[in-house]
N, C-alpha and C positions, 0 to 999 in steps of 0.2 A: 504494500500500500504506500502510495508517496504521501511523504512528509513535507509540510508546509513550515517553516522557520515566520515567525512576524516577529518583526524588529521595529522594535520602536523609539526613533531618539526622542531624547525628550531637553528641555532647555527652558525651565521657567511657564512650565502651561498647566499649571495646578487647576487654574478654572476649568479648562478644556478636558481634561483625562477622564471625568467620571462617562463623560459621551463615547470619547475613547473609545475605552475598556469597555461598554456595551456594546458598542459595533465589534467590537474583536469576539467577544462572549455570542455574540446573535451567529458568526458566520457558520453556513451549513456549507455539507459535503463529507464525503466518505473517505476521508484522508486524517494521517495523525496531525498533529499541530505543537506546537512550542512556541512561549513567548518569551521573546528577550528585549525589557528594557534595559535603554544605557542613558543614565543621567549624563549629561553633559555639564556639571558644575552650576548644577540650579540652586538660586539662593529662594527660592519660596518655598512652599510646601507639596513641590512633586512627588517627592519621594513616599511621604506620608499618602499620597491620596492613591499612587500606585501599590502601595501595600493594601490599603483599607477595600480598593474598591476588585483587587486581584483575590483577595482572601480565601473566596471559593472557586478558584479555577485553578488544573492542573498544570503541570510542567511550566512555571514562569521564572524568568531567570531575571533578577534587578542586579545592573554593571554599574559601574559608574567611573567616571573617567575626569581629571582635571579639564575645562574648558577649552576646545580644539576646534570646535565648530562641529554643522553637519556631516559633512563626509568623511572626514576622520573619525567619527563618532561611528559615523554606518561600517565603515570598515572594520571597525574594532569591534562591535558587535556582533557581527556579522563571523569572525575571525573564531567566536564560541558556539558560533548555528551549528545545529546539528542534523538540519534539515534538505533535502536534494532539491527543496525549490524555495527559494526567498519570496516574502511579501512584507515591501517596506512600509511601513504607516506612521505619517508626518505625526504628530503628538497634537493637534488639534483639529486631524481629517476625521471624518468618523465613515465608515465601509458600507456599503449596502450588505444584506444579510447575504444576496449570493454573491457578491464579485468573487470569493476569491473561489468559490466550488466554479462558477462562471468561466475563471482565467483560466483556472489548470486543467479544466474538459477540452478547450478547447486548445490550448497548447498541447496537452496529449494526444487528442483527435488530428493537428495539423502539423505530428510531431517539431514542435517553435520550442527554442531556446526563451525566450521572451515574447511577452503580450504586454497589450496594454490593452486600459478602457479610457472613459470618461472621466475628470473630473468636473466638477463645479462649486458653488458655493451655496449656503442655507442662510439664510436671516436668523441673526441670532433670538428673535423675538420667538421668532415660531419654531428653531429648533431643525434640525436634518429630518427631510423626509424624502421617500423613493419612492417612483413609479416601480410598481408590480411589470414587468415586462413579459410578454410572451419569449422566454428566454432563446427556445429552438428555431424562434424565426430572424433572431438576432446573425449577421453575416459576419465571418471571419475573413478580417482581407490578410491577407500576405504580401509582403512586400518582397518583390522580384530583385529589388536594391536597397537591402535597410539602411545599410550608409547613406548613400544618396538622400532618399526617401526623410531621413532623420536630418541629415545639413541643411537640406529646402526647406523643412518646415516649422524645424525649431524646437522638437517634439521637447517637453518636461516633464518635469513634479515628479511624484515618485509613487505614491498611496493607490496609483489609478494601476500599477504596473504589477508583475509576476515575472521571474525568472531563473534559471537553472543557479545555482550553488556552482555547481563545476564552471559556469562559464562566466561567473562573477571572479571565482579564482584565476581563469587563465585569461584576463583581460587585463586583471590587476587591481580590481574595485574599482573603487570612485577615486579622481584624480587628488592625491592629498596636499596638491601644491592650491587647489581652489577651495573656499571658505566652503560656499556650497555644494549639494553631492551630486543634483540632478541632469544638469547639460554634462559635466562629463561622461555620468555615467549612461548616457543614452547612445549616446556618440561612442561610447567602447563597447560598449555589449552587441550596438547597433554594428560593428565592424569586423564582429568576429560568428555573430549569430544569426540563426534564422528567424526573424521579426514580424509578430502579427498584433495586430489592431480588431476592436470591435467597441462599435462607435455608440455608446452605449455610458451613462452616469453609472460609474460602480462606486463615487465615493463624492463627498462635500466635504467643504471645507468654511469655517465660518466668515458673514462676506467682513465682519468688518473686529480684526482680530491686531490690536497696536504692534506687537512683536514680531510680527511673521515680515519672514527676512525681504518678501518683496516689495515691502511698504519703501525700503528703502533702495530709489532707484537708478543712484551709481551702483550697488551691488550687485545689482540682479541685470543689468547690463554689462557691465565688465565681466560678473562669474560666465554669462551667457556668452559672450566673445573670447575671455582666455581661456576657454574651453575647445574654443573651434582652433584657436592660434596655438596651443599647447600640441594639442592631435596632427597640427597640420607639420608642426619642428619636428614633433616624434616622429612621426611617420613620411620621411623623405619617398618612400614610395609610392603614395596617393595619387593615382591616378591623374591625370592634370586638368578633367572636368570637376573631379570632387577639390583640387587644389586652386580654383579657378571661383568656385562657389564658396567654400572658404574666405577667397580673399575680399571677396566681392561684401559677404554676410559683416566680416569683420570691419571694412573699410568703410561701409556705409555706416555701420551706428559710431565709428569713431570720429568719420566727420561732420556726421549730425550733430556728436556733441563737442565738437571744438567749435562747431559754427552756433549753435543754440545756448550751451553754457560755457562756455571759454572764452566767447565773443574773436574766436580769429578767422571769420570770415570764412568764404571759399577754398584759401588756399593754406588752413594751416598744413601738418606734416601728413594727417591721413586723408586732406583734402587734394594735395598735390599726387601722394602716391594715386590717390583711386582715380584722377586723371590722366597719370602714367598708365594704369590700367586699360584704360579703355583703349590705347592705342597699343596695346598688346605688353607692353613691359609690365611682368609680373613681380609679384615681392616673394620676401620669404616671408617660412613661418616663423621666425628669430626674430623680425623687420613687426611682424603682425602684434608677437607677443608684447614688442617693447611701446607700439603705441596704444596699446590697450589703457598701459600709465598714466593715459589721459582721463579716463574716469576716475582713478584719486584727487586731479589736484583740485583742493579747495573741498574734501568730501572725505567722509570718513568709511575708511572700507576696511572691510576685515581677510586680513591676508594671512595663511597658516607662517608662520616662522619655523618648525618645527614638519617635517612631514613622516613623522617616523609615530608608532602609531604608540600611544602613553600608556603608562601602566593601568590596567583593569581589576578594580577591586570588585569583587562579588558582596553583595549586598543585602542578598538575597532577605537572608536570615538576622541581619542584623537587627538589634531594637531600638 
């Protein structure tokens, strides 16, 4: 019977975990299951609400790790899964009762490395709720180019996704050089595996939640670009359409923001390269990652110092 690993980072969402832990508690399917949370150096009361509100479910494992961010955080967790398919869940998503029986039918069925669904968001007044779907009329696409397929469109988040253990190991995780875990890790899993989609809300997230890393939007635009620049340095062998779209994804939001928030007009340094561009002079990926540097200045972003993954203290049981 396959085994589901849920890994939950968690970072300061005390309010959000009771919802959580009920979506994790509700999910059906005929597969085992294991919970691992990993604090990430919460100073509220996470840790308290993840004991009280786990108290009667089996197999849960509470990690906890000095503050490193997401992806380093997933990694390290993930590093104690005991599971042959991961299902990651953001600490404030909460699941619909079938996604994950949902994901892993049809990952089985189209034997895929990774799936994904739908995310969205709930009003927090009224609380997550889900359409009842005719599950079997729901279509499974595949993608014939998940690299491709994933640098076009941008694919993220993480709570909406499912995927192998083994191919989470031989890709390398989530890149621990970016704060965030989701653009790298779409774009790695996406370049070594076979990738499906069903277009379909398997999970919310609440619409208006102050902490959630995207509110802040040098972050979430630089993690989303030195993500595409990091992949494109590593892998000198990228095809020269996938290195072509790369430069193109990277170059445009770096000149949007030296021209929107930088004030240097058309032509600062990623507004000149993406003109050199168009008359066929390509950059590197070394050239991509260094202008990325432009969504720091004047902006506070969270960058790993450290990419080696911190000691993990088990928790589990402590009082």
């Amino acid at each position: 019977m396959p085994k589901i690993s849920f890994v939950i980072t968690v970072f300061n969402k005390a309010p959000f975990l009771p919802s959580v832990i009920a979506g994790l508690k509700a999910q059906t399917g005929p597969f085992e299951r294991e919970f691992i949370f990993i604090d990430d150096g919460s100073s509220d009361e996470s840790v308290a609400v993840i004991r009280r509100e786990t108290a009667d479910l089996e197999n849960v494992r509470i990690v906890a790790q000095e503050n490193h961010g997401p992806a380093i955080a997933t990694n390290n967790a993930i590093s104690v899964a005991s599971g042959d398919w991961i299902k990651l869940v953001d600490s404030d998503d909460v699941l619909a009762p079938f996604c994950s029986r949902l994901l892993l039918e049809r990952a089985l069925e189209h034997d895929l490395d990774f799936i994904f669904g739908s995310a969205d968001y709930y009003d927090m007044k009224a609380g997550p709720v889900f359409d009842e779907p005719d599950l079997a009329s729901l279509e499974t696409i595949v993608f014939d180019d998940p690299l491709f397929a994933v640098l076009d469109r941008g694919f993220a988040r993480v709570s909406h996704c499912l995927f192998k253990r083994e191919l989470f190991d031989r890709v390398g995780g989530c890149d621990p050089r970016i704060f965030s875990q989701d653009h790298s890790l779409f774009v790695r899993l996406s370049a070594q595996g076979k990738l499906g989609q069903i277009r379909h809300v398997v999970c919310l997230g609440p619409e208006d939640e102050p902490g959630r890393i995207m509110n802040n939007q040098a972050q979430v635009i630089h993690d989303a670009s030195i993500a595409l620049a990091l992949f494109d340095k590593d892998h000198p062998e990228l095809s020269c359409d996938k290195r072509k779209l790369i430069a193109k994804k990277v170059l445009s939001r770096v000149r949007k923001w030296e021209r929107k928030e930088l004030g240097l007009g058309r032509f600062g340094p990623a507004g000149r390269q993406y003109l050199l561009s168009r008359f066929g002079i390509s950059t590197s990926g070394a050239n991509l990652v260094s202008l990325c540097a432009a969504f720091g200045l004047g902006q506070e972003l969270r960058i790993p110092i450290k990419t080696t993954l911190p000691e993990l203290k088990d928790i589990t049981d402590d009082n």
